[in-house]
C-alpha positions in Angstrom: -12.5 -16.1 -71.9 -14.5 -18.1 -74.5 -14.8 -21.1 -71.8 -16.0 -18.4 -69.2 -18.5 -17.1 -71.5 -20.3 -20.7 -72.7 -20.3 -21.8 -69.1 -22.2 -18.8 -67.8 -24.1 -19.2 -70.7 -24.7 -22.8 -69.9 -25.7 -21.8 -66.3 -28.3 -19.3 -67.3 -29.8 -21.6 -70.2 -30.6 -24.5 -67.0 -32.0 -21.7 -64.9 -34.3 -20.5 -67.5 -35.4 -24.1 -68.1 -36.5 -24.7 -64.0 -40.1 -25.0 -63.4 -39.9 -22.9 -59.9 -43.5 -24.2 -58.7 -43.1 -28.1 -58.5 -40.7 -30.2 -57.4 -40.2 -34.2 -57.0 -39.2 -36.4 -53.5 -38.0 -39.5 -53.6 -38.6 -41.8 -50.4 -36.7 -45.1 -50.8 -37.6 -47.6 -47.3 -35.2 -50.2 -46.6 -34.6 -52.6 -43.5 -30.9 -52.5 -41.7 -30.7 -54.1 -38.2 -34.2 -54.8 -37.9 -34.8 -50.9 -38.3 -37.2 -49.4 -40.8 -34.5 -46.9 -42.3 -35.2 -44.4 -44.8 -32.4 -42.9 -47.3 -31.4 -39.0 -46.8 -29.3 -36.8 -48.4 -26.5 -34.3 -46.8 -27.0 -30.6 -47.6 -26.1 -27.4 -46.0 -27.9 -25.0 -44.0 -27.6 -21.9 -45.5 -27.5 -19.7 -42.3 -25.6 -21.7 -39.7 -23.5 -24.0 -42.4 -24.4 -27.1 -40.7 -24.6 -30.3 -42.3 -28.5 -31.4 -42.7 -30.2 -34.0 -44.2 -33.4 -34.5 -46.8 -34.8 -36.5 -48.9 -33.5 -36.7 -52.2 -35.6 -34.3 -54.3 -35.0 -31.2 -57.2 -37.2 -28.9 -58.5 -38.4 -30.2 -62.0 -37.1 -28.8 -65.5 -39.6 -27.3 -68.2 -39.5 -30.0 -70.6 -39.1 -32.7 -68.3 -42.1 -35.7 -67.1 -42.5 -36.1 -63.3 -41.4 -39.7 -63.6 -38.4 -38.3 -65.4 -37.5 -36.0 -62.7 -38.1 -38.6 -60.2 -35.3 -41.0 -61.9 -33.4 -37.9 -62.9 -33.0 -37.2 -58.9 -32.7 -40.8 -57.9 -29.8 -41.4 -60.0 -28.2 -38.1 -58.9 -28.5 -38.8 -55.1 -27.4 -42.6 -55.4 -26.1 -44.0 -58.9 -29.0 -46.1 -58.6 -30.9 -46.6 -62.0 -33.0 -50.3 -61.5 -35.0 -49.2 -58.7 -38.7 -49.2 -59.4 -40.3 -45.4 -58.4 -43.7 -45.1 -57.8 -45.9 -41.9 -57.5 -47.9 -41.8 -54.7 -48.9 -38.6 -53.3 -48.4 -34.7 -53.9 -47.7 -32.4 -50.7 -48.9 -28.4 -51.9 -49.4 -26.6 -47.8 -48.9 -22.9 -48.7 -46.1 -22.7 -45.5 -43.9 -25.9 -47.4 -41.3 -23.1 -48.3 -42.2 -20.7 -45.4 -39.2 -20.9 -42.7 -36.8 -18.8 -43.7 -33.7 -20.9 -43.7 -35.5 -23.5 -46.3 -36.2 -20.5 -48.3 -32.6 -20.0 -48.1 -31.4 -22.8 -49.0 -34.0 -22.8 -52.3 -32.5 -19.4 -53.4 -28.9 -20.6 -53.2 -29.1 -24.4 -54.5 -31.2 -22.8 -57.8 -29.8 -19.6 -57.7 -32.8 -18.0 -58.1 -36.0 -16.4 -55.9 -38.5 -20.0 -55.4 -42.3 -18.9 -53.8 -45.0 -21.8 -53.6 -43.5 -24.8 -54.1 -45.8 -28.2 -54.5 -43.5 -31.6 -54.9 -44.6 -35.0 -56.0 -43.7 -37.8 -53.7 -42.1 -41.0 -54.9 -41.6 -44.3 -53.3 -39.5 -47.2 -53.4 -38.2 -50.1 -51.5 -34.8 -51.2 -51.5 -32.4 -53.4 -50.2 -30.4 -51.5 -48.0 -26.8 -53.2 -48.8 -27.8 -52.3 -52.4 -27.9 -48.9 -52.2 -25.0 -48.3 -50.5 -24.2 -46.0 -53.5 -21.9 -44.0 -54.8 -23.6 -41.1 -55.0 -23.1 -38.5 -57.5 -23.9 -35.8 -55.4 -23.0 -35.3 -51.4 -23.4 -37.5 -49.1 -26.4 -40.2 -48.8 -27.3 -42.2 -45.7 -29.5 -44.6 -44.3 -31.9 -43.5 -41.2 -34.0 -45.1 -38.7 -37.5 -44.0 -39.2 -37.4 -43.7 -35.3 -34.5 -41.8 -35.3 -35.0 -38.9 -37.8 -33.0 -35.7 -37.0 -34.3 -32.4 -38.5 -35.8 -32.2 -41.8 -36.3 -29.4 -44.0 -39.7 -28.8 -45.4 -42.2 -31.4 -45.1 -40.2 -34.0 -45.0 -41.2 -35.6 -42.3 -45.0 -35.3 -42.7 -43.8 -37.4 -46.1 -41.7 -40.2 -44.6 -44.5 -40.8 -42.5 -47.3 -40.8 -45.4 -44.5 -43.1 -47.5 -44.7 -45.6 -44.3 -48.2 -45.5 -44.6 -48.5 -46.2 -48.2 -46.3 -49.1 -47.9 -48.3 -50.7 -45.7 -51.5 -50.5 -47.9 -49.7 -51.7 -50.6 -48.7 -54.8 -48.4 -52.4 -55.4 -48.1 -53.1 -55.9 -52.0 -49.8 -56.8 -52.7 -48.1 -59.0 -50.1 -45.0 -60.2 -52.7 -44.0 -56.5 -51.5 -42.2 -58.0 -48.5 -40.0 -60.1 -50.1 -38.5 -57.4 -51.9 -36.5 -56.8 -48.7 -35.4 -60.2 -47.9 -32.8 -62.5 -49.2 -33.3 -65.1 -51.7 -33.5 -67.6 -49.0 -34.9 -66.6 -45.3 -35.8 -68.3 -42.2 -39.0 -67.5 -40.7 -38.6 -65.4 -37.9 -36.2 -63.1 -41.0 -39.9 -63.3 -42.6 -41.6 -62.4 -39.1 -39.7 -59.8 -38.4 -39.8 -57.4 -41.6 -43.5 -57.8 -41.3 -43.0 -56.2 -37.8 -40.6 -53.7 -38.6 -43.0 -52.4 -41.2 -45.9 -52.1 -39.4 -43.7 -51.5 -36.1 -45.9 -54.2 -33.9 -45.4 -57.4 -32.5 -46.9 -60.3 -34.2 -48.0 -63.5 -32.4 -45.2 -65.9 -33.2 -47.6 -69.4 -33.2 -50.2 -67.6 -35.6 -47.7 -65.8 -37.9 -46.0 -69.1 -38.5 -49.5 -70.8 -39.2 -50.4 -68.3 -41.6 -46.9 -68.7 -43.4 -47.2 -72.5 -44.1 -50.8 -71.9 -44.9 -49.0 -69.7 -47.8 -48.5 -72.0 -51.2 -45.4 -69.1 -52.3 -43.5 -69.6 -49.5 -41.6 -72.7 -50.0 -39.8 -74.7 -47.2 -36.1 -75.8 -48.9 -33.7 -78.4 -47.1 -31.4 -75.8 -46.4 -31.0 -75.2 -42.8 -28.9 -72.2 -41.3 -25.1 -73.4 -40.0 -22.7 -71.7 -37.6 -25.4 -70.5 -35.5 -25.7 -70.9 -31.5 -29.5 -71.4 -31.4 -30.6 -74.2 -33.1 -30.9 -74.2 -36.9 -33.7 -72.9 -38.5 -35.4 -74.1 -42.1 -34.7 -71.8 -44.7 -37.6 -71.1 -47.3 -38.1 -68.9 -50.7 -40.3 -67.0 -52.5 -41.7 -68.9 -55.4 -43.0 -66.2 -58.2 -44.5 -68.2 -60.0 -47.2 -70.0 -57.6 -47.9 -66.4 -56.5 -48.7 -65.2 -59.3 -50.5 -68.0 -60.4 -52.6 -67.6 -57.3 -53.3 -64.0 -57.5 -54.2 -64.5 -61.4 -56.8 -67.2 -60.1 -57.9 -64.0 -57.6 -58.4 -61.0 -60.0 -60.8 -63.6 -62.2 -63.0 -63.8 -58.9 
């Protein structure tokens, strides 16, 4: 009886520490198969009982930071806790919460009524064969940006923006690619991520011209084996010459 007690007691102390008018999303990108793939989380649909998908998200606590929540849900969803969040843009449409079997879902996950409901978006880039988690919490799964099935919410308005983002952040910050390739890659590996990302062809003669043009990415003698084409060069990314050449650029 005592046990029942404290755990209802437990139960009631979390509800009364929800914020019910903002919530965090958490967009991780990776590459699988030369697919942009985007990681979603399994949840039930309230009405029908079918098995959805989102993307991993919570409403926030009272006494909790965004970037806390953000790492809080993360973790949750995937085990992960070394993967580098970033905020990058709030979603607040009056009609996020406005079909009824979202509202649903809301009322039933956080057993209580949620109206309005604004989210802070988080992204993150990751390497898809390292977060193949195991998750704390349903089931997670990686996606094909392509190939999205139904999402709750906004959802999809947000993968999209994420895409988007990413792509900016390329633009300042090109080490970003690397972050989904292997320590050593040939360069059609380096070629193709660049394509997948910004989901266009690149001209093979010019792409490869502008690579060696590139003082970080470093030719090695290392050459690819048990292949039927003919072996390409492998080549790394050296930190340290980019960083000493983008130091040299923010003093311009």
């Amino acid at each position: 009886m005592n046990f029942y007690l404290n755990t209802m007691q437990t139960d009631r102390e979390k509800k009364e520490m929800l914020y019910p008018h903002v919530s965090v999303d958490c967009v991780l990108l990776g590459i699988d198969n030369e697919q942009l793939c985007v990681l979603l989380v399994e949840r039930r649909n309230a009405g029908t009982g079918k098995t959805e998908y989102k993307l991993p998200g919570s409403i926030i606590f009272e006494t909790e930071d965004l970037d806390e929540a953000a790492y809080r849900v993360l973790n949750e969803a995937t085990g992960l806790k070394r993967i580098q969040l970033k905020q990058f843009r709030s979603f607040g449409s009056p009609t996020r919460t406005s079909k009824k079997e979202d509202a649903a879902w809301l009322e039933r996950a956080y057993a209580m009524k949620i109206g309005r409901l604004v989210t802070i978006a988080y992204l993150a880039l990751c390497k898809v064969r390292k977060a193949k988690p195991e998750q704390k919490q349903g089931v997670v799964q990686w996606t094909p940006v392509k190939k999205l099935p139904h999402l709750p919410f906004d959802h999809k308005e947000i993968i999209q923006e994420a895409i988007k983002e990413i792509c900016a952040w390329i633009e300042v910050e090109p080490s970003i690619v690397f972050n989904y390739l292997p320590s050593l890659f040939t360069a059609l590996q380096l070629r193709r991520t660049y394509e997948v990302i910004y989901d266009k062809e690149l001209d093979v003669r010019n792409f490869h011209k502008k690579m060696n043009s590139l003082p970080y990415v470093v030719a090695t003698d290392e050459m690819e084996k048990g292949v039927a084409h003919r072996s390409a060069r492998f080549y790394r990314f050296d930190k340290v010459k980019y960083n000493q050449l983008y130091s040299k650029l923010n003093k311009i």
